[in-house]
N, C-alpha and C positions, 0 to 999 in steps of 0.2 A: 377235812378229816378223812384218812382214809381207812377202810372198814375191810378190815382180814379177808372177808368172805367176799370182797370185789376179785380179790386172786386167785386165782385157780392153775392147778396142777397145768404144766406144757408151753404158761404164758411164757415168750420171751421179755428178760428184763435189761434195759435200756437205761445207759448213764445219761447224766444231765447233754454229755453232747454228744449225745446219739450214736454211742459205740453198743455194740454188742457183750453185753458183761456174762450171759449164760441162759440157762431157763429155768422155771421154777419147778421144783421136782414135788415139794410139796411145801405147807406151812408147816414148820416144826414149833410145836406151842400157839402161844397166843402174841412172840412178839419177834419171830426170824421167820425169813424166806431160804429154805434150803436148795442151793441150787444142785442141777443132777450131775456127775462126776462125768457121764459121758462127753460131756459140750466146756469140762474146765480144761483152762489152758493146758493143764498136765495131764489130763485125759483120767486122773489116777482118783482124785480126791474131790470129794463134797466141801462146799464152801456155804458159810450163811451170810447172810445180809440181814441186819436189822429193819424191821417194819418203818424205823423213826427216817433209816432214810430213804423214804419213797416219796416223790414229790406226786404225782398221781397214777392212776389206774384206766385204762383204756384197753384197746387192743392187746399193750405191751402194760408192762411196770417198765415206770419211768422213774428214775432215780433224781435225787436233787444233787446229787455227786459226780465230780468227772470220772471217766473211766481208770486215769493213775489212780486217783485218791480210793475211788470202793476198791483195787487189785490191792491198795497198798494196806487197807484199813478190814478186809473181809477175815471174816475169823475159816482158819484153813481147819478141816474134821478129817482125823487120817480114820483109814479103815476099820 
């Protein structure tokens, strides 16, 4: 199980095969990882990631998804 408060704001988070998908900017709620607009592909816009898919918590958040599928699947937050 992983427990919101393992994440902390700066962590980078990491797809299942170890790409670089952004960094955690902070948790929004009790169930997205909001990642920071400076480090998204488009330099422009915040993106979330759902808590459900974090496979675990270390140094990095590591995702249980490849890096296509979370670019393809992440919900995009314009300004």
């Amino acid at each position: 199980m992983i427990l919101a408060s393992d994440i902390k704001d700066h962590m980078e988070v990491k797809s299942a095969d170890g790409q670089h998908i952004g960094t955690v900017d902070y948790l929004e709620g009790s169930e997205s990882i909001k990642l920071t607009k400076s480090d998204s592909p488009d330099g422009e816009h915040h993106h979330l990631i759902p808590l459900e898919w974090v496979d675990h918590v270390d140094a990095h958040v590591h995702l249980s998804m490849s890096a296509s599928d979370v670019r393809s699947k992440w919900t995009h937050l314009a300004n």
